[in-house]
C-alpha positions as CSV (number, residue, x, y, z in Angstrom):
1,X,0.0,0.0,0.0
2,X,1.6,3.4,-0.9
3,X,0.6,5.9,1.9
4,X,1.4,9.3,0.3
5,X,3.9,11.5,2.7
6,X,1.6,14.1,3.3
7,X,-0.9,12.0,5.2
8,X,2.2,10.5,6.9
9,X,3.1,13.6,8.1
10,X,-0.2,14.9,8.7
11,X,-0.3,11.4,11.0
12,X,2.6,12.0,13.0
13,X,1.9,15.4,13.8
14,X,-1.7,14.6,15.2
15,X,-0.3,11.7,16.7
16,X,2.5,13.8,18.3
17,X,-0.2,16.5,19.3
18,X,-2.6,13.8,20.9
19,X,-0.4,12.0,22.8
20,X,0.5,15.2,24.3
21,X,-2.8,16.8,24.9
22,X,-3.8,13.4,26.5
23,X,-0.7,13.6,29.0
24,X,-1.2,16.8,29.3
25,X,-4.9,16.7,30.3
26,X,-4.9,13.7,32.5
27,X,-2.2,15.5,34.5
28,X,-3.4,18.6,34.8
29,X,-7.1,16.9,35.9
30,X,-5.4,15.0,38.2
31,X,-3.9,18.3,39.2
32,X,-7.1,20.2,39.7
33,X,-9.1,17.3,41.2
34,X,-6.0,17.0,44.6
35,X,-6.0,20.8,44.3
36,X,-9.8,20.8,44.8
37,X,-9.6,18.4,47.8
38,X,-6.8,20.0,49.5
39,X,-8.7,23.2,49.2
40,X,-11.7,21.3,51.1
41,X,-10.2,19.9,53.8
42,X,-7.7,23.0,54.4
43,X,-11.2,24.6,55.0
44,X,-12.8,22.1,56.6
45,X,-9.2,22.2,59.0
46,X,-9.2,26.0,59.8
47,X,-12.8,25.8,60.9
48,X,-12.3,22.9,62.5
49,X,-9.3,24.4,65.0
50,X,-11.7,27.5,65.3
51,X,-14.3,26.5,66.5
52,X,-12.3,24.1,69.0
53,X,-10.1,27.3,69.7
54,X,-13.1,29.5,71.0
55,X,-14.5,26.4,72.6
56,X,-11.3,26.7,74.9
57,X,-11.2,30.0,75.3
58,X,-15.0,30.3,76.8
59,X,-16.4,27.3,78.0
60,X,-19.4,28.6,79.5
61,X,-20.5,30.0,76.0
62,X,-19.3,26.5,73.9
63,X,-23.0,26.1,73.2
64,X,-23.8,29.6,71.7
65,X,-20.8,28.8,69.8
66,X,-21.2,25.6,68.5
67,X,-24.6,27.2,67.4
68,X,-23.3,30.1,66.2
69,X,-20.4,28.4,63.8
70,X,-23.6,25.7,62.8
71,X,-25.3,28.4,61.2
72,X,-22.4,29.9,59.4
73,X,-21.2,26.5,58.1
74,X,-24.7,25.1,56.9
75,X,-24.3,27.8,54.5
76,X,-21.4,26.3,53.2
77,X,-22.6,22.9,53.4
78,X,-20.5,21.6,56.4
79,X,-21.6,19.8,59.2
80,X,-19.5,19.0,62.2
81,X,-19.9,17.1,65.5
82,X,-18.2,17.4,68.9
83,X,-17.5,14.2,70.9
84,X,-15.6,13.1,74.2
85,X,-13.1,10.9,74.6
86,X,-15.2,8.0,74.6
87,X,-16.6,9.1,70.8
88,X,-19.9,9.9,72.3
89,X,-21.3,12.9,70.4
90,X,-21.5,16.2,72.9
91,X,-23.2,17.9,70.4
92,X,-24.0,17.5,66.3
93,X,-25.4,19.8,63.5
94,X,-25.3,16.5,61.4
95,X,-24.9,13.1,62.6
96,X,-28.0,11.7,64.5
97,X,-26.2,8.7,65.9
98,X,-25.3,8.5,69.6
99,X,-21.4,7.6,68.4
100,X,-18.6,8.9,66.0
101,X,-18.1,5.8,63.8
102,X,-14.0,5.6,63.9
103,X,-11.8,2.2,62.8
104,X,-9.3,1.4,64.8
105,X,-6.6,2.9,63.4
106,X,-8.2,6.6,63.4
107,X,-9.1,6.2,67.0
108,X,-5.8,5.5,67.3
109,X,-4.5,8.1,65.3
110,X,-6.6,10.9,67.1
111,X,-6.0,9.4,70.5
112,X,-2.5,10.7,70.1
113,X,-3.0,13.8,68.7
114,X,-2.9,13.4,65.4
115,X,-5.3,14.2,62.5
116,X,-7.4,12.4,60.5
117,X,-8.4,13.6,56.5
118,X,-10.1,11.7,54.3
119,X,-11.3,13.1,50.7
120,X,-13.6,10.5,49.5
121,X,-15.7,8.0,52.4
122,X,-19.1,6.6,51.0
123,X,-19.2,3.8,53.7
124,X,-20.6,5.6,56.7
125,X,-22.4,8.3,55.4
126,X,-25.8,8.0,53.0
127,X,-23.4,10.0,50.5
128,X,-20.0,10.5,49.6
129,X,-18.0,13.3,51.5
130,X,-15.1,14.6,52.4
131,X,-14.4,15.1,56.4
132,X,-11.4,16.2,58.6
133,X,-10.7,14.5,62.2
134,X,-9.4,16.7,64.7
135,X,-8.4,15.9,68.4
136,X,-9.4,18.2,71.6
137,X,-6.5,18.2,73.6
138,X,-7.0,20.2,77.2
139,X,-4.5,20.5,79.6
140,X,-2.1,18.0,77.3
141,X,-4.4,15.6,77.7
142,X,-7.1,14.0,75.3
143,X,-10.6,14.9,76.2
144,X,-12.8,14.1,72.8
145,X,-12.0,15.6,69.2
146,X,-14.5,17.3,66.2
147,X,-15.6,15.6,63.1
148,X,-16.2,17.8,60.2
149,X,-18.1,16.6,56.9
150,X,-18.5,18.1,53.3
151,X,-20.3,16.4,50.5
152,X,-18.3,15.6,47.6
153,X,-20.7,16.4,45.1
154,X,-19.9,20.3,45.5
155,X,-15.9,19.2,44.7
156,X,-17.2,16.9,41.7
157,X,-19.0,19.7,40.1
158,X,-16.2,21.5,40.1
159,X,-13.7,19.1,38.6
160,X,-16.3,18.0,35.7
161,X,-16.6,21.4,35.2
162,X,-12.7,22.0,34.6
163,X,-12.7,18.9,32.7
164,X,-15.3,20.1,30.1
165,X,-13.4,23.1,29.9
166,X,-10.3,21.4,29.3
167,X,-11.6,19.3,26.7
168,X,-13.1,22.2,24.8
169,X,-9.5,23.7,24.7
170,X,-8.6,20.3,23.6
171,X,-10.6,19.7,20.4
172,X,-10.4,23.6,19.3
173,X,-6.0,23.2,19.8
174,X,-6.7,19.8,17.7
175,X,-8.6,21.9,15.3
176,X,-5.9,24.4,15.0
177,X,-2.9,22.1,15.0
178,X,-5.0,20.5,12.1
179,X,-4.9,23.5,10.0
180,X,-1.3,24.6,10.6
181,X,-0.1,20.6,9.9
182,X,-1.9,20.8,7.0
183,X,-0.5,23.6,5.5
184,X,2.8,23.0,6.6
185,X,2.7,19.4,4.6
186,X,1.6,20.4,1.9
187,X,4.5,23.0,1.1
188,X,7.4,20.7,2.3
189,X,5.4,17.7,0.5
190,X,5.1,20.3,-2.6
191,X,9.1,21.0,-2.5
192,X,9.9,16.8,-2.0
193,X,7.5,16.3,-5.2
194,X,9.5,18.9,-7.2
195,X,12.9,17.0,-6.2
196,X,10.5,13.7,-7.4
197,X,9.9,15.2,-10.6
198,X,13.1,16.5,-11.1
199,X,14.8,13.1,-10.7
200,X,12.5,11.7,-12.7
201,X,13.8,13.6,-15.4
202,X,17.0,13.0,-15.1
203,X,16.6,9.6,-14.8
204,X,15.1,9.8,-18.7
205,X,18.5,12.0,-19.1
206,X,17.1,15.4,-19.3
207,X,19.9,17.4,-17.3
208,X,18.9,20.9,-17.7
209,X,16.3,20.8,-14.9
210,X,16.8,22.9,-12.1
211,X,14.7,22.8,-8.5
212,X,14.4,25.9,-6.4
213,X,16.9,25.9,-4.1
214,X,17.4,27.8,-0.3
215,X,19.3,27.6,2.9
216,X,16.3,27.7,4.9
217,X,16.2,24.1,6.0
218,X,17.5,20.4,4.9
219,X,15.4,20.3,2.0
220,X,16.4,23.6,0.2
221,X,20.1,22.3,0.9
222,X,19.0,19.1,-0.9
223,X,17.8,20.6,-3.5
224,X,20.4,22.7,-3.9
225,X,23.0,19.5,-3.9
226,X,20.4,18.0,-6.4
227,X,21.2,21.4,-9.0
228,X,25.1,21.1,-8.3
229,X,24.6,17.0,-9.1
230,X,22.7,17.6,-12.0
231,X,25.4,20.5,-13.3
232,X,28.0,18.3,-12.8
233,X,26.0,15.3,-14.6
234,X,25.3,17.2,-17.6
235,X,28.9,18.5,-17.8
236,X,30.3,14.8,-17.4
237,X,27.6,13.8,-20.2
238,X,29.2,16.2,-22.2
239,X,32.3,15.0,-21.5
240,X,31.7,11.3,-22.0
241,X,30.3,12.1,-25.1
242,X,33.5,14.4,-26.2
243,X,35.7,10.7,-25.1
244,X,33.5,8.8,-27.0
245,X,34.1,10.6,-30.2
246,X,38.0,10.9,-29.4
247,X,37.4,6.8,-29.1
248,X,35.8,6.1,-32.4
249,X,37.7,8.6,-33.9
250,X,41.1,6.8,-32.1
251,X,39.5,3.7,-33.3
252,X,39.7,4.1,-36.3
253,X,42.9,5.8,-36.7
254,X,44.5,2.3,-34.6
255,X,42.1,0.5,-37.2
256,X,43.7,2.3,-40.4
257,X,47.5,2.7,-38.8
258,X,47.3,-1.2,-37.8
259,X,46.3,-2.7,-41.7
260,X,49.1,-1.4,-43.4
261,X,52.0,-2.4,-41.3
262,X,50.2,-6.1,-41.0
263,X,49.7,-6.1,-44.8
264,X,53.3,-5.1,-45.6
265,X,54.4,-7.8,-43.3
266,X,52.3,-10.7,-44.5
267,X,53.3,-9.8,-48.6
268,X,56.8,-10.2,-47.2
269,X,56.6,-13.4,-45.9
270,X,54.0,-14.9,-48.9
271,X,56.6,-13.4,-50.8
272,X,59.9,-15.3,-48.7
273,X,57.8,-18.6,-48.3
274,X,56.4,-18.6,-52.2
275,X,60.2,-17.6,-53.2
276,X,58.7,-14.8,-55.1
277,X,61.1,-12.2,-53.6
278,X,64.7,-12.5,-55.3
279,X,67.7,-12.9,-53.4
280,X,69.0,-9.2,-54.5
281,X,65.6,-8.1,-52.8
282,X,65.4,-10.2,-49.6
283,X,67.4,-8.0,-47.0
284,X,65.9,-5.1,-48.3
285,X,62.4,-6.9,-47.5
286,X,63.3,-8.3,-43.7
287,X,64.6,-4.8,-43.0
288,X,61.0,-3.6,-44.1
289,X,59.6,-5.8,-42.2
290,X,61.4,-5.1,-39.0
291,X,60.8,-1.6,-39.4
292,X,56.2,-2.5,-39.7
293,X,57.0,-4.6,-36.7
294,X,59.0,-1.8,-34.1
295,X,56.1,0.7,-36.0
296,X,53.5,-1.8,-34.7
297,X,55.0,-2.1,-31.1
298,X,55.0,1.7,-30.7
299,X,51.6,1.5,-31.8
300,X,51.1,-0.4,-28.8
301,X,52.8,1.6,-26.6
302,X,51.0,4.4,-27.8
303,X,47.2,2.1,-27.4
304,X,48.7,1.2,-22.9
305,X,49.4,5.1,-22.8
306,X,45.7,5.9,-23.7
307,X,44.3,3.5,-21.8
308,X,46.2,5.3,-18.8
309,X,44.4,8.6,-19.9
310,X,41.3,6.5,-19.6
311,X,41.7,5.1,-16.6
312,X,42.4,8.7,-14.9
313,X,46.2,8.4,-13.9
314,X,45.9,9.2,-10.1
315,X,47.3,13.0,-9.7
316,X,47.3,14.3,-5.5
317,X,46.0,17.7,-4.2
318,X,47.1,17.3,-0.3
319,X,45.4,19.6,2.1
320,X,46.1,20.3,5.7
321,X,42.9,18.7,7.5
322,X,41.5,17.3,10.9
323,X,41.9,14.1,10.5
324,X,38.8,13.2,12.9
325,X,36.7,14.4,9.9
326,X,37.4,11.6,7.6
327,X,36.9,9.2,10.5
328,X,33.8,10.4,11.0
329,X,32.5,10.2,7.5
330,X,34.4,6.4,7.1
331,X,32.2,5.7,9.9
332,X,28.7,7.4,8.9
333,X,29.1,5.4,5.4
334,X,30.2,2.0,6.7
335,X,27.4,2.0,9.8
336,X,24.7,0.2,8.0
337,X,27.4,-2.4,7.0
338,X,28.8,-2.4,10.0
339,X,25.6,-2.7,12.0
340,X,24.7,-5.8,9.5
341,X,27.0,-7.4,11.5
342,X,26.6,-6.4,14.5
343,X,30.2,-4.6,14.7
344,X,30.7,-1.4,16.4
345,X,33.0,1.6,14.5
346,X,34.6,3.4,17.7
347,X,36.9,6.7,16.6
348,X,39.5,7.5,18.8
349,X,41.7,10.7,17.8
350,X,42.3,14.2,19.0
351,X,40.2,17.0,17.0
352,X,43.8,18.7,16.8
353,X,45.6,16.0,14.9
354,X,45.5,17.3,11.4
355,X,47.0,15.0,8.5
356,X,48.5,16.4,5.0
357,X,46.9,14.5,2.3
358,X,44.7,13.7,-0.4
359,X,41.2,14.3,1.0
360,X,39.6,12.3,-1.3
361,X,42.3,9.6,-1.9
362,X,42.9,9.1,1.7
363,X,39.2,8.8,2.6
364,X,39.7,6.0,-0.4
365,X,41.9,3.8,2.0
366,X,40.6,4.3,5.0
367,X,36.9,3.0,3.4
368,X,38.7,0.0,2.0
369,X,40.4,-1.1,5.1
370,X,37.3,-0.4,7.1
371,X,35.3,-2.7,4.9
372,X,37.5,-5.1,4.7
373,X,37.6,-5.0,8.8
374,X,33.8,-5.3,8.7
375,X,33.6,-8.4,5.9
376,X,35.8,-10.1,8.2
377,X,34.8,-9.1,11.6
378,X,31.3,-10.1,13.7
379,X,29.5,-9.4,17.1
380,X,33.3,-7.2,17.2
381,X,34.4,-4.2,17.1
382,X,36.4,-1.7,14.8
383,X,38.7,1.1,16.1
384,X,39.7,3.6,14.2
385,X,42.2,5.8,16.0
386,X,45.0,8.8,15.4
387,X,47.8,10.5,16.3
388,X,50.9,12.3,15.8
389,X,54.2,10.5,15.4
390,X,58.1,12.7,14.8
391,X,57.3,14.0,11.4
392,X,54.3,12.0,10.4
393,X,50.7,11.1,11.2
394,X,49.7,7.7,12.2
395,X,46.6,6.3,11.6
396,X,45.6,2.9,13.2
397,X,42.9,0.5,12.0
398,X,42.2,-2.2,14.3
399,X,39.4,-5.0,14.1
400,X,38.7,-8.3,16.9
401,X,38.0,-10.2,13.2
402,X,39.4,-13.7,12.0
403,X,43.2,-12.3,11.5
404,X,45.7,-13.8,9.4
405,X,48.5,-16.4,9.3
406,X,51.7,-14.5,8.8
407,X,52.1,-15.8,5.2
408,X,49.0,-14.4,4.3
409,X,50.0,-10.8,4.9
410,X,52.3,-10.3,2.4
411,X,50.3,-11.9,-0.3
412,X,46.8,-9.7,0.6
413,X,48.6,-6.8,-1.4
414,X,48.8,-8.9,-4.6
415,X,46.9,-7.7,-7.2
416,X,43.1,-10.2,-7.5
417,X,44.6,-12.1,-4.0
418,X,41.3,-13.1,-2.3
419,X,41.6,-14.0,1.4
420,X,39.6,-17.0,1.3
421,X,39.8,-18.8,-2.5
422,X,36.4,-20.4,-3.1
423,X,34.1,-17.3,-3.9
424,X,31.0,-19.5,-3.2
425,X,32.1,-20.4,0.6
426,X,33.7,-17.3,1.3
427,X,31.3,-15.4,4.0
428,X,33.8,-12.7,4.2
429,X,33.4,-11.1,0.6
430,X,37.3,-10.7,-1.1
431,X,40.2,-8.5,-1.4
432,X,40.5,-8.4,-4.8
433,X,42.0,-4.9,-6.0
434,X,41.2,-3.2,-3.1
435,X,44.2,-3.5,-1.1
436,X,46.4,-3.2,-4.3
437,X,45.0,0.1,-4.8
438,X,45.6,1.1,-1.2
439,X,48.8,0.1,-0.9
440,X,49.7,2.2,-4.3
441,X,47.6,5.3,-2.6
442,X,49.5,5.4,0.4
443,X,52.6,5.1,-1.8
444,X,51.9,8.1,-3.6
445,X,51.6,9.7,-0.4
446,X,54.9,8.8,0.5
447,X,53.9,6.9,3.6
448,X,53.9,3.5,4.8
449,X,51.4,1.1,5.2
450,X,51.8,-2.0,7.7
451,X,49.9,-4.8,9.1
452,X,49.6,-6.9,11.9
453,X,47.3,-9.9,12.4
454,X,47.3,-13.4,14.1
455,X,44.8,-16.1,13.7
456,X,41.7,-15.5,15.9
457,X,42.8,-12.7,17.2
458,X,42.6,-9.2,14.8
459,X,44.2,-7.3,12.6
460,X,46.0,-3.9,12.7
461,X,46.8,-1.7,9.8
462,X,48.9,0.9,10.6
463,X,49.6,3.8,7.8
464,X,51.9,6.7,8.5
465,X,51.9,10.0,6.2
466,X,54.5,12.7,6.7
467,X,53.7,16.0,7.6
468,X,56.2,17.9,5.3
């Protein structure tokens, strides 16, 4: 099923928003709803200790009071009861029973001195409410305690209130994020169909096309790496096309330059064998046909110095550069191969170890080796690590792999040496030219190139450029 990247996106980012908003309002309700309750029994706590308070300070007047606070409090839909110390009610604007109903372990609790809150008790009331415990302590000892009750429905309203607030706020941010997701989709989804489009066509080999380009995120870079790809595609078209020309042209000229020597030569010898040519004439024909022969040999030479031209002779630019760079990109390109394996690349050099090189030729090398490390490595790891040496950089890389037996070493710079000779049992993958061309690389450098291996146990390559 092809799911079209806009809808992906569009998913994520709902998904994203959802999740979020979901998080978001089960934490803040569940932040509202303790708030709620703590603000109920903070209230129900401060009346509580009043009315016990004034109780103390005029106990000839405790039932004017009690009276007094029961008719301020039944406005706010609080009831409270007064007992003794044996939990027999002294005097109640609620409760009709004859006892406080306590467990054990809030007796207990009050007994010493403590309080007792609960937010939510629908056993021992008709309804669900939220009451505070408080002791009456007189002269440091324990003489009875108040009980003060709220219905919960109040606090409920309250919360389901805030809830349906919060879940308009909800849907309309859903609605919005909508919108703004949507847009935003479509233009990046817009700019990935132009690159589409544009490597469509040159796919089909139309290079002229050009994508708008900016450096306002990773997709105007891309697309700006697309234009310099394509530029640089249409000017090696042109060039390929130029070589092909100078090929048929060369071709033919080898063709042309090739028949007449041959033909001279082969009328000289029918000519010796058929005893056509007279004996007056015979030097003067082998000295003809030495001279076709050293003309064809130069035409030879000539034919191995063109196929150098063609084959790019290797010519370095060295550059002064960190050397950590190239690790990391050796790294970031090998990764997936690496990870195939389940190998680990570790890099292990100082940012200010700089190396004087070909950028591209060196990263050459160290790609080969690495790969080579990885073909023959697994469930191991690959270091690749740096530093500086008297007059040189040394680079070290260094795999836990299958190693080598000490005659192999030498041979694994030969040119189409593979390490393990049957192609279809060898797990590892081959050598083939790739060590050759190392080898000749580093050699061009003016470095060295060393390894060290053992069977079962690794192998080290060890490369060392000068600095001058």
């Amino acid at each position: 099923m092809n799911v079209r990247v806009l809808y992906q996106q569009l998913a994520s980012h709902i998904s994203v928003i959802l999740i979020a908003f979901l998080l978001l309002s089960l934490l803040f309700s569940h932040y509202i709803e303790q708030f709620v309750y703590d603000n109920k029994t903070e209230e129900l706590t401060q009346y509580g200790k009043e009315i016990l308070r004034d109780i103390q300070r005029d106990r000839l007047n405790s039932n004017r009071i009690l009276q007094s606070y029961g008719h301020v409090l039944n406005g706010r839909d609080i009831q409270y009861s007064l007992f003794d110390e044996d939990s027999a009610i002294i005097y109640s604007t609620g409760l009709k029973t004859p006892l406080v109903e306590l467990n054990e372990k809030e007796w207990e609790l009050i007994t010493n001195g403590h309080s007792v809150i609960v937010n939510q008790d629908y056993k021992r009331f008709d309804v669900g409410v939220t009451f505070v415990l408080l002791p009456y302590i007189h002269n440091h000892q324990f003489v009875g305690g108040i009980l003060l009750t709220s219905p919960i429905k109040g606090s409920r309203e309250i919360i389901s209130q805030m809830n349906h607030y919060l879940i308009y706020t909800t849907l309309i941010a859903l609605a919005v994020a909508l919108i703004v997701s949507w847009i935003l989709s479509t233009f990046h989804v817009k700019r990935v169909e132009r690159l589409r489009q544009g490597a469509s066509r040159v796919a089909q080999g139309d290079y002229s096309v050009r994508v708008p380009s900016s450096n306002f995120d990773e997709i105007g870079e891309l697309s700006g790496d697309f234009n310099r790809m394509v530029e640089k595609l249409e000017v090696s078209q042109a060039e390929i096309e130029n070589l092909e020309n100078r090929r048929r042209q060369f071709m033919a000229d080898v063709s042309h330059e090739l028949r007449t020597p041959l033909t001279t030569i082969r009328g000289i010898i029918e000519g010796l064998r058929n005893d056509m040519i007279s004996e007056s004439e015979k030097e003067k024909g082998l000295h003809l046909a030495s001279n076709e022969t050293m003309r064809l040999i130069r035409l030879v030479n000539e034919n191995l110095d063109y196929e150098k031209i063609r084959a790019n002779q290797v010519k370095l630019d060295k550059q002064r550069f960190q050397l950590v760079e190239l690790f990391e990109i050796t790294k970031e390109q090998l990764k997936g191969q690496a990870q195939a394996r389940s190998n680990q690349i570790k890099i292990d050099v100082d940012p200010t170890v700089h190396v004087l090189a070909d950028y591209d030729r060196l990263l050459q090398v160290l790609i080969n080796i690495t790969k080579n490390s990885i073909q023959f490595t697994e469930n191991g790891l690959i270091q690749l690590r740096g530093f500086d040496s008297e007059g040189s950089t040394v680079i070290e890389i260094e795999d836990t792999g299958i190693g080598m037996d000490p005659e192999e070493i030498e041979r694994i710079w030969s040119r189409f040496y593979k390490a393990i000779v049957s192609r279809t049992t060898n797990p590892y993958g081959e050598f083939g030219l790739g060590l050759s061309i190392v080898k000749q690389l580093v050699t061009l450098h003016e470095g060295t190139i060393e390894v060290a291996s053992a069977k079962g146990r690794g192998t080290t390559f060890t490369i060392e450029i000068p600095k001058a």
